[in-house]
mmCIF file of the N, C-alpha and C atoms, coordinates in Angstrom:
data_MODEL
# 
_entry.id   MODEL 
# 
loop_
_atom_site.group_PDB 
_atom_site.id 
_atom_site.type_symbol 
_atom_site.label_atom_id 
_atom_site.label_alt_id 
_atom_site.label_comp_id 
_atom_site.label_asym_id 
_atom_site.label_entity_id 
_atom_site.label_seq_id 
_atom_site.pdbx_PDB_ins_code 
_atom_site.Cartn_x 
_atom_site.Cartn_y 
_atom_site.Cartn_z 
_atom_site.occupancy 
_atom_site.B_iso_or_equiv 
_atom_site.pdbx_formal_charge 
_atom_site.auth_seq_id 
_atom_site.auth_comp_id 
_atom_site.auth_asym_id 
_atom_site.auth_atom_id 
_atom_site.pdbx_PDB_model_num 
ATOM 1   N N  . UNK A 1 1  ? 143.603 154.545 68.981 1.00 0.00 ? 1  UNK A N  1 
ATOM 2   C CA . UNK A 1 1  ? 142.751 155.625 69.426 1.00 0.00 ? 1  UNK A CA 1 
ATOM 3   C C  . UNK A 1 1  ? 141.696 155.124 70.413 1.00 0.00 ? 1  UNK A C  1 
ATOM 4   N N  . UNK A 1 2  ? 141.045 153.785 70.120 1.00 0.00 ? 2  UNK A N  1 
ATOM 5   C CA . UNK A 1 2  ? 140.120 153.578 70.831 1.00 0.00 ? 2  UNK A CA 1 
ATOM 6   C C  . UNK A 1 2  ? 140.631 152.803 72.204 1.00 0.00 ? 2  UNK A C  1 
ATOM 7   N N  . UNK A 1 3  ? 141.606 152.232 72.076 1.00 0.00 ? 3  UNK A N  1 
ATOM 8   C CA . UNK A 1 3  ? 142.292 151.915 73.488 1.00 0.00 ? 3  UNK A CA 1 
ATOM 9   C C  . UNK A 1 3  ? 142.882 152.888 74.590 1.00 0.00 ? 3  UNK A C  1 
ATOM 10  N N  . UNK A 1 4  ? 143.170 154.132 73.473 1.00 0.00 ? 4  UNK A N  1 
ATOM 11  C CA . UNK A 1 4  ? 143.346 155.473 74.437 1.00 0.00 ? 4  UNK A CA 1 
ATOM 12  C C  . UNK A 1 4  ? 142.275 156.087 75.102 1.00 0.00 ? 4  UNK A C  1 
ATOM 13  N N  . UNK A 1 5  ? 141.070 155.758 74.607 1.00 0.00 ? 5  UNK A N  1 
ATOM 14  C CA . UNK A 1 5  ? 139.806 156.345 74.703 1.00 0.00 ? 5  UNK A CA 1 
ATOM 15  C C  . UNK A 1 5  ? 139.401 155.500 76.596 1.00 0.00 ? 5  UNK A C  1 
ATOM 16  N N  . UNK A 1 6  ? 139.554 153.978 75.990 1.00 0.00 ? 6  UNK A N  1 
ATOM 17  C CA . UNK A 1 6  ? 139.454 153.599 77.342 1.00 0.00 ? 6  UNK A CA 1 
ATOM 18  C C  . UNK A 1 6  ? 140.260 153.506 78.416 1.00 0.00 ? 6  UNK A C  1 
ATOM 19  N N  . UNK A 1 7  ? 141.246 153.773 78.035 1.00 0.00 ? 7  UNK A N  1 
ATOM 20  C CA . UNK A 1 7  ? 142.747 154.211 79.139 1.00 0.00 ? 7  UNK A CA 1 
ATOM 21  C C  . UNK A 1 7  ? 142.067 155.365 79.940 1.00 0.00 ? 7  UNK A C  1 
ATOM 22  N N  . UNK A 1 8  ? 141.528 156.641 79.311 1.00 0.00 ? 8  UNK A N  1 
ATOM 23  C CA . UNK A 1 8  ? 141.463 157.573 79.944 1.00 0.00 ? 8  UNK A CA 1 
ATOM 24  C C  . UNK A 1 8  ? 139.891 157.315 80.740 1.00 0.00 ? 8  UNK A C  1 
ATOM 25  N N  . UNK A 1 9  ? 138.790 156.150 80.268 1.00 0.00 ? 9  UNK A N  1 
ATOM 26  C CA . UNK A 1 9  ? 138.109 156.233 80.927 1.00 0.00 ? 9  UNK A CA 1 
ATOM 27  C C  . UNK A 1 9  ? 138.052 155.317 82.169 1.00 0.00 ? 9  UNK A C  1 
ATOM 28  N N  . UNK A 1 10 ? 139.240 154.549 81.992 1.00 0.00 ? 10 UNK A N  1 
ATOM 29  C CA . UNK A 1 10 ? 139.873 153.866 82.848 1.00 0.00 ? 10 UNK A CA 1 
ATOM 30  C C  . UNK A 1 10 ? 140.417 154.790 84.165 1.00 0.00 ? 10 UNK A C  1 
ATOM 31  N N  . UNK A 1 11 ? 141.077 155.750 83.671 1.00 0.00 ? 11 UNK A N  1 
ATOM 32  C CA . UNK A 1 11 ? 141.274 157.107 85.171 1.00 0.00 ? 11 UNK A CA 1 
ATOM 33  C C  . UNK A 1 11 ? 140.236 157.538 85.619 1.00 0.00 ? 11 UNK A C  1 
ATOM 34  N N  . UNK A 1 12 ? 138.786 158.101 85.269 1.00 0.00 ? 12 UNK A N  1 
ATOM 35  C CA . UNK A 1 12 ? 138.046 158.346 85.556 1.00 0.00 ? 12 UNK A CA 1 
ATOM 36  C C  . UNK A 1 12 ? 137.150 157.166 86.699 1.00 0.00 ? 12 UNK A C  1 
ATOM 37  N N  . UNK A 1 13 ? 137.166 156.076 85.926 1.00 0.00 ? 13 UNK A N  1 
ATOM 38  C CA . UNK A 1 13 ? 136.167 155.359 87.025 1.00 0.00 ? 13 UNK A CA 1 
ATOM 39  C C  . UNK A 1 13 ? 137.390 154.754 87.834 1.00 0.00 ? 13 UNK A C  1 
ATOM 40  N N  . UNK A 1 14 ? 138.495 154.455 87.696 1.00 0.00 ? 14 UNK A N  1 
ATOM 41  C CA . UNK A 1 14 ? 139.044 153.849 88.771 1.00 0.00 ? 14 UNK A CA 1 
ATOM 42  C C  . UNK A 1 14 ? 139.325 154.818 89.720 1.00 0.00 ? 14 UNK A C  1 
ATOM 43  N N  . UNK A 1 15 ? 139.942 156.035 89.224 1.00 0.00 ? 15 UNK A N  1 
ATOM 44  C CA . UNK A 1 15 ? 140.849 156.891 89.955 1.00 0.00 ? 15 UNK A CA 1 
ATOM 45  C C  . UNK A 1 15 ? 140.105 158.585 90.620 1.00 0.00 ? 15 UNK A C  1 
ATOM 46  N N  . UNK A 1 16 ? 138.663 158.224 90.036 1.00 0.00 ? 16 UNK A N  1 
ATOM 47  C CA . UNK A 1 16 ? 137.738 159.602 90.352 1.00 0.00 ? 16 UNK A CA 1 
ATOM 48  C C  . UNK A 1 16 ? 137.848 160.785 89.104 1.00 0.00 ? 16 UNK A C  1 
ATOM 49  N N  . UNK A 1 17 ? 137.128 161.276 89.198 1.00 0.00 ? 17 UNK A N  1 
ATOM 50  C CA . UNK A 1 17 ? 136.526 162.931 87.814 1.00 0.00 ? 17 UNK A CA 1 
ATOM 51  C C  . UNK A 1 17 ? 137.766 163.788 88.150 1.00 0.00 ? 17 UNK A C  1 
ATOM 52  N N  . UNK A 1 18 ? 137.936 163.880 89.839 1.00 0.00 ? 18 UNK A N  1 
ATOM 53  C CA . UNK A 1 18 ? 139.337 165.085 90.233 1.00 0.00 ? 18 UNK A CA 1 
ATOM 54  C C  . UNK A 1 18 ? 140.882 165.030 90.017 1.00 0.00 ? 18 UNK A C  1 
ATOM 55  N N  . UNK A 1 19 ? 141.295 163.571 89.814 1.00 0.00 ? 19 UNK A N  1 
ATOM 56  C CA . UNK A 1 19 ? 142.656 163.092 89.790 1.00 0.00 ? 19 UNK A CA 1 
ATOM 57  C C  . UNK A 1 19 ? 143.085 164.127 88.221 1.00 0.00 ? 19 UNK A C  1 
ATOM 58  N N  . UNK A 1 20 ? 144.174 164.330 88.233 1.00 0.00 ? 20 UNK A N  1 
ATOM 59  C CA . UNK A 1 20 ? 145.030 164.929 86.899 1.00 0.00 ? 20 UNK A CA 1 
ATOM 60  C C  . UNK A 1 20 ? 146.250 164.102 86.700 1.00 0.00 ? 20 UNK A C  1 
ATOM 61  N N  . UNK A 1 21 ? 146.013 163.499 85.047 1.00 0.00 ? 21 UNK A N  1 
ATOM 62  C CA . UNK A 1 21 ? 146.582 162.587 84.957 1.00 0.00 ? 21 UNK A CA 1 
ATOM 63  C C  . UNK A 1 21 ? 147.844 162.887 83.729 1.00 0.00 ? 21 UNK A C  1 
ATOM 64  N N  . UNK A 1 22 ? 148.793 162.913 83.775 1.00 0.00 ? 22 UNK A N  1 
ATOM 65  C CA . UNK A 1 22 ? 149.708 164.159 82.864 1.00 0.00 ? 22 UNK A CA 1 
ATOM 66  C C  . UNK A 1 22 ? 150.518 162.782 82.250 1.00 0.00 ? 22 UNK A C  1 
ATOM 67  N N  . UNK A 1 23 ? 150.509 162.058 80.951 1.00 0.00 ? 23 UNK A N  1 
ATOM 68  C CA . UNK A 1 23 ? 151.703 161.153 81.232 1.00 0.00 ? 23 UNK A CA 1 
ATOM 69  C C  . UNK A 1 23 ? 152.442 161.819 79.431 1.00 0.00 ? 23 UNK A C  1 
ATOM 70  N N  . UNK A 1 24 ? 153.506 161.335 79.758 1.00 0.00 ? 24 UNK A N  1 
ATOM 71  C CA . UNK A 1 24 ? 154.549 161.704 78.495 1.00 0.00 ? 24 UNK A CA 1 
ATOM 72  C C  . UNK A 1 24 ? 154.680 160.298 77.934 1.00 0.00 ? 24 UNK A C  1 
ATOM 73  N N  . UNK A 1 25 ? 154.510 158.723 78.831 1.00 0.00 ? 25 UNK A N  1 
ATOM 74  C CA . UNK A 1 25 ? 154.948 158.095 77.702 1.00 0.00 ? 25 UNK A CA 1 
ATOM 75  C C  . UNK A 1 25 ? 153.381 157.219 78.101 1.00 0.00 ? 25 UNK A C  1 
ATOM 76  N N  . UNK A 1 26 ? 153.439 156.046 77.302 1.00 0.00 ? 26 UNK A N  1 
ATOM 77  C CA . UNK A 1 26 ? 152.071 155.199 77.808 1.00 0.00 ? 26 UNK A CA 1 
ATOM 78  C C  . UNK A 1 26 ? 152.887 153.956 78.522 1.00 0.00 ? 26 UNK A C  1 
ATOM 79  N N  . UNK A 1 27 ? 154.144 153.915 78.754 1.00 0.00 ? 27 UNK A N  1 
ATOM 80  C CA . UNK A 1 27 ? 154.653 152.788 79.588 1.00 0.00 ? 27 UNK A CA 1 
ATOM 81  C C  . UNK A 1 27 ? 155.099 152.830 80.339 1.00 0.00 ? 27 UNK A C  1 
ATOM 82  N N  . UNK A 1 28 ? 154.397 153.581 81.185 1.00 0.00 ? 28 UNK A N  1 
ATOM 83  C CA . UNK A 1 28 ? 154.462 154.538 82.638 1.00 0.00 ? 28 UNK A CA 1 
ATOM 84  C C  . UNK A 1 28 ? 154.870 152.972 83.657 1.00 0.00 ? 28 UNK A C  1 
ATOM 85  N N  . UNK A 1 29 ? 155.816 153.559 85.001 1.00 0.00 ? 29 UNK A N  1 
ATOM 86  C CA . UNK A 1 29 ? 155.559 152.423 85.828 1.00 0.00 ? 29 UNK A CA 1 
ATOM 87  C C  . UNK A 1 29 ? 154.731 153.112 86.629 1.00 0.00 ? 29 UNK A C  1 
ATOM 88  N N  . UNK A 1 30 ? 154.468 154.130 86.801 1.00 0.00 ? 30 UNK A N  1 
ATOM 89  C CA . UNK A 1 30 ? 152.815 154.399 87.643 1.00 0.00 ? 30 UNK A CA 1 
ATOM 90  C C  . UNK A 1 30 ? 151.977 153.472 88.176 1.00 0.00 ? 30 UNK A C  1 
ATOM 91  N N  . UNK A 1 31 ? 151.477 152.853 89.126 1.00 0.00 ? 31 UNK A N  1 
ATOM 92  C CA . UNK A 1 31 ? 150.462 152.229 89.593 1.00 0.00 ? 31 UNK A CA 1 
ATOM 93  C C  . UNK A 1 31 ? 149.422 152.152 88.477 1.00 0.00 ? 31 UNK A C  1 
ATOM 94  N N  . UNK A 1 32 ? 148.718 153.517 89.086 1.00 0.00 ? 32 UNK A N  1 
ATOM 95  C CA . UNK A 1 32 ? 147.284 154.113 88.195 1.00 0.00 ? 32 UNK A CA 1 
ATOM 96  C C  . UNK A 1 32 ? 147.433 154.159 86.447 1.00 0.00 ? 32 UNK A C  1 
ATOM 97  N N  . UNK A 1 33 ? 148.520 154.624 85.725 1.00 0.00 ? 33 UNK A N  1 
ATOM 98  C CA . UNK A 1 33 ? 148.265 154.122 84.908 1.00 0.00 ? 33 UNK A CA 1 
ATOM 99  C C  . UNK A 1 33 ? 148.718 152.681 83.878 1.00 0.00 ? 33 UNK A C  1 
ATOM 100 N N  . UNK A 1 34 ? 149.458 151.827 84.845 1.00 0.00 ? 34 UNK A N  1 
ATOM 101 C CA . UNK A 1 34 ? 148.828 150.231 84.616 1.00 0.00 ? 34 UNK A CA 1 
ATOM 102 C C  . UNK A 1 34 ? 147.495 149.902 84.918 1.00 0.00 ? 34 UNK A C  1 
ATOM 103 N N  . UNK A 1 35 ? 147.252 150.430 85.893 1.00 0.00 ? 35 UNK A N  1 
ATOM 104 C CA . UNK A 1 35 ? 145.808 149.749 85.988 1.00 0.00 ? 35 UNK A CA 1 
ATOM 105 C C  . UNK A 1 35 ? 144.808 150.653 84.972 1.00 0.00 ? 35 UNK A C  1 
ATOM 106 N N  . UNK A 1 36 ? 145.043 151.623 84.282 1.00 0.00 ? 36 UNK A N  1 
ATOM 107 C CA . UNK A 1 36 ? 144.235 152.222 83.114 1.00 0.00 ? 36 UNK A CA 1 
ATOM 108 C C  . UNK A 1 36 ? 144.348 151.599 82.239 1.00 0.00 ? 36 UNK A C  1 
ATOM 109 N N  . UNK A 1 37 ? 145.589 151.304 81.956 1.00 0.00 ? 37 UNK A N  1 
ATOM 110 C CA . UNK A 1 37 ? 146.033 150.320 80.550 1.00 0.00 ? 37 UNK A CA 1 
ATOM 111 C C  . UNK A 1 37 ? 144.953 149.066 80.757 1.00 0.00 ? 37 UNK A C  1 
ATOM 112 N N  . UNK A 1 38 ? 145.735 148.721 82.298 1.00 0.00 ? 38 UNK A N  1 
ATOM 113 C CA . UNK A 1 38 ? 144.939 146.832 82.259 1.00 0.00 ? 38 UNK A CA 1 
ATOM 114 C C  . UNK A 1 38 ? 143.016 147.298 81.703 1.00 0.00 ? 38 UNK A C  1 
ATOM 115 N N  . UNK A 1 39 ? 142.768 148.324 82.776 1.00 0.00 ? 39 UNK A N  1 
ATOM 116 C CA . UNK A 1 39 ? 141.232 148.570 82.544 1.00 0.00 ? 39 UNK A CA 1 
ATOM 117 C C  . UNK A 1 39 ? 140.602 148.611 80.678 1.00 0.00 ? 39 UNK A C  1 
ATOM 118 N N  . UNK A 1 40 ? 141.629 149.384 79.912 1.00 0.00 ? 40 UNK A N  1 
ATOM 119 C CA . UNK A 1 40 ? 141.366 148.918 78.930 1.00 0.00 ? 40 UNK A CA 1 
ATOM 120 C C  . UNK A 1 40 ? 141.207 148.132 77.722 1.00 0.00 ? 40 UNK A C  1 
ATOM 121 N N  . UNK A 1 41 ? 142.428 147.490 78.381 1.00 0.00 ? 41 UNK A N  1 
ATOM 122 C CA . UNK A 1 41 ? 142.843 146.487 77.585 1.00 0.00 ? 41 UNK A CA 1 
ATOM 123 C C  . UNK A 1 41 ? 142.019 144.940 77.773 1.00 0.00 ? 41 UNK A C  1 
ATOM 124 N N  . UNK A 1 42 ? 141.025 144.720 79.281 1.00 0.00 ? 42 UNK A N  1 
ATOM 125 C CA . UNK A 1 42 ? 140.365 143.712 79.669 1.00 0.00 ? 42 UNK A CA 1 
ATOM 126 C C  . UNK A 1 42 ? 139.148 144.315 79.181 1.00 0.00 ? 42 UNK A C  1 
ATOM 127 N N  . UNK A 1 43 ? 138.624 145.443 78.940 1.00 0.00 ? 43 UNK A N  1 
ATOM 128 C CA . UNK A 1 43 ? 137.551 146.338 78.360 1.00 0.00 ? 43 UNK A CA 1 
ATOM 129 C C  . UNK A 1 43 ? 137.184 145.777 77.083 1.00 0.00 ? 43 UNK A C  1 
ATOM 130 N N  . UNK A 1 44 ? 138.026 145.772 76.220 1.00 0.00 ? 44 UNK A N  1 
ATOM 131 C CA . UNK A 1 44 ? 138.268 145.761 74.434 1.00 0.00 ? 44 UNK A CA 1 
ATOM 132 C C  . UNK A 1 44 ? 138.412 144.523 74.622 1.00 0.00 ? 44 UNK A C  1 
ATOM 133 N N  . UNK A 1 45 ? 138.746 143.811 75.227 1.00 0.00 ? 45 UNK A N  1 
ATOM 134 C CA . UNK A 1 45 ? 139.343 141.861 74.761 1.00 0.00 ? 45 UNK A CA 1 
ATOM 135 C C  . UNK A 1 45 ? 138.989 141.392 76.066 1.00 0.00 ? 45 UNK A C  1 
ATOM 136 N N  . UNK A 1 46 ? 137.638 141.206 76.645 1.00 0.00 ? 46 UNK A N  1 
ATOM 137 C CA . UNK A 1 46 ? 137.446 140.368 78.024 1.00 0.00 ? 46 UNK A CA 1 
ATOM 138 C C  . UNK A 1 46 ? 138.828 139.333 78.230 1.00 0.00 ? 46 UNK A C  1 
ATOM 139 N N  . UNK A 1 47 ? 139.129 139.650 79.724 1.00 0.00 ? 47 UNK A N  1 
ATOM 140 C CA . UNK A 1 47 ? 140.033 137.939 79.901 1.00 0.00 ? 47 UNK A CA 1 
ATOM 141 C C  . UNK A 1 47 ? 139.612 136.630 79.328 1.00 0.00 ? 47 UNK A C  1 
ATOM 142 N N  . UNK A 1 48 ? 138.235 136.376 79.331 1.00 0.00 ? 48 UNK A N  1 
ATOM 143 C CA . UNK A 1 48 ? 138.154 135.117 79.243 1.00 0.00 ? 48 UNK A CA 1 
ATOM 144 C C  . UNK A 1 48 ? 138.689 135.094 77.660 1.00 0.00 ? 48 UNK A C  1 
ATOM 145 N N  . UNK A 1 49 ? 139.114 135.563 77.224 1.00 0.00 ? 49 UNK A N  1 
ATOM 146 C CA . UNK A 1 49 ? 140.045 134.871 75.749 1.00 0.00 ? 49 UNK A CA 1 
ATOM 147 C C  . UNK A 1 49 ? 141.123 135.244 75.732 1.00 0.00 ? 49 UNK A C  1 
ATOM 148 N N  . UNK A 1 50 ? 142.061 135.435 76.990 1.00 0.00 ? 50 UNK A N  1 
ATOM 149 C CA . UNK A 1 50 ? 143.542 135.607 76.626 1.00 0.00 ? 50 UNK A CA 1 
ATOM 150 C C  . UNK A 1 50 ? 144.089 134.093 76.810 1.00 0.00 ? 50 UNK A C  1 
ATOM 151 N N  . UNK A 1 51 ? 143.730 133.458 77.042 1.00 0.00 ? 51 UNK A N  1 
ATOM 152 C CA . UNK A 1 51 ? 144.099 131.891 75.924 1.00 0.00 ? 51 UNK A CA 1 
ATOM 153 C C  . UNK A 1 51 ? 144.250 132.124 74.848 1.00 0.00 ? 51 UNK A C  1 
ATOM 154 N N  . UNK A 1 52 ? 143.210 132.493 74.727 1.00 0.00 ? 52 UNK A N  1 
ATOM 155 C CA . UNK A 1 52 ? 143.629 132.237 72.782 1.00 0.00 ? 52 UNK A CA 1 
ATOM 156 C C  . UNK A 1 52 ? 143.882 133.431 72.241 1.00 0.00 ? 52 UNK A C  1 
ATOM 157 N N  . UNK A 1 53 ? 144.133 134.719 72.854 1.00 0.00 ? 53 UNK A N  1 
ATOM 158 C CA . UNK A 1 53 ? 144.982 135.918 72.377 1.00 0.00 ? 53 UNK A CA 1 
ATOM 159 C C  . UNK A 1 53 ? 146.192 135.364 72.113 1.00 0.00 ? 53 UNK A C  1 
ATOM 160 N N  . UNK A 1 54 ? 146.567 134.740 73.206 1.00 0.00 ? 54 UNK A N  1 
ATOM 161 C CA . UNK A 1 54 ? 148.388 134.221 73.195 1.00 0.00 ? 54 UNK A CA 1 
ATOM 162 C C  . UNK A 1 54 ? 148.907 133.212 72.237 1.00 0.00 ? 54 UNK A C  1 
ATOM 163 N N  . UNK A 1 55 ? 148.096 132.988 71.714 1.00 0.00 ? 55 UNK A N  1 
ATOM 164 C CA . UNK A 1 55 ? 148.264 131.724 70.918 1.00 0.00 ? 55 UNK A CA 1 
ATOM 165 C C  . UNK A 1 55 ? 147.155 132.471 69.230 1.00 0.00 ? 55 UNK A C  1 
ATOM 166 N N  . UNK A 1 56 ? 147.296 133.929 69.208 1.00 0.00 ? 56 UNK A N  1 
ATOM 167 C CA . UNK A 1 56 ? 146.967 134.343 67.882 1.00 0.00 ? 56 UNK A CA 1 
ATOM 168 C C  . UNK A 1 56 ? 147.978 134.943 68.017 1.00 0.00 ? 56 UNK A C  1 
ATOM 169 N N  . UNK A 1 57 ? 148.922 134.496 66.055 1.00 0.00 ? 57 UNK A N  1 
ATOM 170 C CA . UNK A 1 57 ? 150.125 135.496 65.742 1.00 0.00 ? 57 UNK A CA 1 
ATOM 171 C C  . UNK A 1 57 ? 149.896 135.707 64.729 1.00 0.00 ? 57 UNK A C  1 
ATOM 172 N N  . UNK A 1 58 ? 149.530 134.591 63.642 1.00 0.00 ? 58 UNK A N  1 
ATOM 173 C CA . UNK A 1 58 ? 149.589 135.465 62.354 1.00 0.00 ? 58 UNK A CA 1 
ATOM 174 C C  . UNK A 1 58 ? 147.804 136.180 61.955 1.00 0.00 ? 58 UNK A C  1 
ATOM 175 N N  . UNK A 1 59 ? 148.871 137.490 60.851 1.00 0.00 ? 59 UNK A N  1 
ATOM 176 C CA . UNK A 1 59 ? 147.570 138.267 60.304 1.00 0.00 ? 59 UNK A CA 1 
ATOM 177 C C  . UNK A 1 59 ? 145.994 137.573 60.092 1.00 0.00 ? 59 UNK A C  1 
ATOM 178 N N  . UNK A 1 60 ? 146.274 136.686 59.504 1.00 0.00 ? 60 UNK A N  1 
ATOM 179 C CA . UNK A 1 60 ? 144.834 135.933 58.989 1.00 0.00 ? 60 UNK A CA 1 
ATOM 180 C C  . UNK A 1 60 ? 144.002 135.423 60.784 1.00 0.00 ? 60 UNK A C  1 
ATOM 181 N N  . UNK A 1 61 ? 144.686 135.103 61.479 1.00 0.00 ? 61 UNK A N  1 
ATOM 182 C CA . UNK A 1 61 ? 144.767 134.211 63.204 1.00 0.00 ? 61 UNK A CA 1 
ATOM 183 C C  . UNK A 1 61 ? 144.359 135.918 63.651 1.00 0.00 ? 61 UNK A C  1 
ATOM 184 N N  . UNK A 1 62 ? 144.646 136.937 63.821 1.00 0.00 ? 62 UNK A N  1 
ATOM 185 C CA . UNK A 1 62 ? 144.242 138.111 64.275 1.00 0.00 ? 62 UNK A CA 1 
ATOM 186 C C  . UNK A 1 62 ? 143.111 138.982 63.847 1.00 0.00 ? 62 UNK A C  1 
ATOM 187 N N  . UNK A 1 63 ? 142.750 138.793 62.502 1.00 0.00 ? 63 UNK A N  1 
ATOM 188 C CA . UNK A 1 63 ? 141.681 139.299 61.904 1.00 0.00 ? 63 UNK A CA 1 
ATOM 189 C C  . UNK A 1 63 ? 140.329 138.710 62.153 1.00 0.00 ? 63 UNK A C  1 
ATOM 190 N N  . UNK A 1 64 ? 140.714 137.271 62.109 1.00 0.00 ? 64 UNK A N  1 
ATOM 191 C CA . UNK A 1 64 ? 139.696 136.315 62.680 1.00 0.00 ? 64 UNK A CA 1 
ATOM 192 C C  . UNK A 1 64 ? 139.571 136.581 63.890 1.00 0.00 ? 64 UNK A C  1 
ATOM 193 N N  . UNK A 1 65 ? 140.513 136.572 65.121 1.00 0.00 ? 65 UNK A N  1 
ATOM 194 C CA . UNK A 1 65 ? 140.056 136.708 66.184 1.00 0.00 ? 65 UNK A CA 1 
ATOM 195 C C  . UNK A 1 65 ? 139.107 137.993 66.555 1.00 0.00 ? 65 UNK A C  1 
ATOM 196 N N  . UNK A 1 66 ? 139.937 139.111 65.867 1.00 0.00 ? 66 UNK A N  1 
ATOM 197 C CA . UNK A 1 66 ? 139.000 140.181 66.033 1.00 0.00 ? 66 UNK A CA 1 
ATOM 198 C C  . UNK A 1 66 ? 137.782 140.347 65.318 1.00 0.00 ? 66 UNK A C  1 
ATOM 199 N N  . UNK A 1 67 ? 137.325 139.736 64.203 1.00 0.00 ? 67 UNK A N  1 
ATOM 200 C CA . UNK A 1 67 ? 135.933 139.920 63.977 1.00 0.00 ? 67 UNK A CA 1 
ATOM 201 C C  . UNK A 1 67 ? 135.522 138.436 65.318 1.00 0.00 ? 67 UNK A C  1 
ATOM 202 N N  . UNK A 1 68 ? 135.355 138.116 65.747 1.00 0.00 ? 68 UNK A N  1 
ATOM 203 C CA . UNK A 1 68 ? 134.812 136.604 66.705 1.00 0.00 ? 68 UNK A CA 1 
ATOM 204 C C  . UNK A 1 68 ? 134.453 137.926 67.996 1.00 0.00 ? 68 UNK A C  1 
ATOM 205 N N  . UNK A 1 69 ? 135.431 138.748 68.255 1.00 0.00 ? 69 UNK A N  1 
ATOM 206 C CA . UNK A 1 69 ? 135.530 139.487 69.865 1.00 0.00 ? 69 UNK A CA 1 
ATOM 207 C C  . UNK A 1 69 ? 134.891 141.067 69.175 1.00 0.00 ? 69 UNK A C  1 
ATOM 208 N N  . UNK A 1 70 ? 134.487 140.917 68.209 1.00 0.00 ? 70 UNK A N  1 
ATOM 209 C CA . UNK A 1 70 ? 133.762 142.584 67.724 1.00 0.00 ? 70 UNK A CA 1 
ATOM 210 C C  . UNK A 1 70 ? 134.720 143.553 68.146 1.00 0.00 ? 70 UNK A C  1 
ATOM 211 N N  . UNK A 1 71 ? 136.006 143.297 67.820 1.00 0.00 ? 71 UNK A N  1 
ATOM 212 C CA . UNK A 1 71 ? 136.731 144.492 67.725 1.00 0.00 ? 71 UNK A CA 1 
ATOM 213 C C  . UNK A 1 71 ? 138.038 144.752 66.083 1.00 0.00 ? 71 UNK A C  1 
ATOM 214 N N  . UNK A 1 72 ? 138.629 145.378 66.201 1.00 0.00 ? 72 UNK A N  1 
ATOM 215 C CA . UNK A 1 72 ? 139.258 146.018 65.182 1.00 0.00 ? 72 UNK A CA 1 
ATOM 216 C C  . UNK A 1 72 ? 140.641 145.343 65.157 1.00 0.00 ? 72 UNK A C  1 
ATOM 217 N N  . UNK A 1 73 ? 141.007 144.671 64.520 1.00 0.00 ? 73 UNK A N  1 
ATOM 218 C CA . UNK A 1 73 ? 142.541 144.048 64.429 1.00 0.00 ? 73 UNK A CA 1 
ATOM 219 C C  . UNK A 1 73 ? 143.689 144.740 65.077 1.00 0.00 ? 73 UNK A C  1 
ATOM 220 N N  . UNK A 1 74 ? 143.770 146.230 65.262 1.00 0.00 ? 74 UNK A N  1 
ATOM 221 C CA . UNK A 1 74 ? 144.628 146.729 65.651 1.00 0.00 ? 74 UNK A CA 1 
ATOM 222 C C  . UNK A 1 74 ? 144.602 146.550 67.596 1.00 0.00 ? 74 UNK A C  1 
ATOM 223 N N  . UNK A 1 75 ? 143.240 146.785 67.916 1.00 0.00 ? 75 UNK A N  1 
ATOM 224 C CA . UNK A 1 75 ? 143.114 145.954 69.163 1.00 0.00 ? 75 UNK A CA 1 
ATOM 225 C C  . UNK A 1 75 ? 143.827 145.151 69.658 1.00 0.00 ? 75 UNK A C  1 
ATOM 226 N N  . UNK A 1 76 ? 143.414 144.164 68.652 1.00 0.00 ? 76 UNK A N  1 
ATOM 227 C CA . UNK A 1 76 ? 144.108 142.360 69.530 1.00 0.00 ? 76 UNK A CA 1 
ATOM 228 C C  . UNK A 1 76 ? 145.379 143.051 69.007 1.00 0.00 ? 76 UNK A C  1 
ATOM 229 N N  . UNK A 1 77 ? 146.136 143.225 68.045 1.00 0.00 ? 77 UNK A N  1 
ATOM 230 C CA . UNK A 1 77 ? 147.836 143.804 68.044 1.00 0.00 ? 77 UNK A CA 1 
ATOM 231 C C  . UNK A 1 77 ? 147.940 144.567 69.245 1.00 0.00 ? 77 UNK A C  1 
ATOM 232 N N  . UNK A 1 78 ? 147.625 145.479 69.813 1.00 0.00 ? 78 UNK A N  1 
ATOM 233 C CA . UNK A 1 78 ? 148.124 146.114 70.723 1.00 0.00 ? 78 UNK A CA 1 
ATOM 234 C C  . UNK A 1 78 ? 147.498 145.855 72.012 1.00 0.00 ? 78 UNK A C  1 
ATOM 235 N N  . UNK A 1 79 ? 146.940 144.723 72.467 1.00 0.00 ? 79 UNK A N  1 
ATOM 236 C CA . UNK A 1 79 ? 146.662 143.845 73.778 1.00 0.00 ? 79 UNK A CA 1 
ATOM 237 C C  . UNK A 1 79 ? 147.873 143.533 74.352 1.00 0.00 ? 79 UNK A C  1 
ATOM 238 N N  . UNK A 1 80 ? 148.099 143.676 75.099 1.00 0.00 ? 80 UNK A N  1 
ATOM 239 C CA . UNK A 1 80 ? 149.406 142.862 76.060 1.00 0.00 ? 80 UNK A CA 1 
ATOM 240 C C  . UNK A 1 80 ? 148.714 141.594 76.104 1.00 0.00 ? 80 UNK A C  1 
# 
């Protein structure tokens, strides 16, 4: 929910208040909404720790990471 939250505020500041943004799936090859995704997904988990995103797999390695980055476990799971 909260990665959708910044997806869509990801259209707004990248793409302007007027754009209409209609999608049916979230793995659009669209330009604009990769770059909503990327916008939120670097939003919720700054780059500077996708080092060590890539190198968290298990549950206990993800829970930890996400209390360290103040976000919600389901986050770092659904980070590319």
């Amino acid at each position: 929910m909260l990665k959708r939250v910044f997806h869509e505020l990801g259209h707004i500041l990248l793409h302007g208040k007027r754009g209409q943004f209609i999608e049916d799936d979230l793995s659009s090859e669209d330009p604009k909404e990769q770059e909503a995704d990327r916008f939120a997904a670097e939003t919720l988990v700054p780059p500077r720790y996708a080092t060590e995103l890539s190198s968290t797999k298990s549950l206990a390695a993800i829970e930890d990471f996400a209390r360290r980055v103040s976000v919600a476990p389901g986050i770092v799971v659904g980070r590319p």
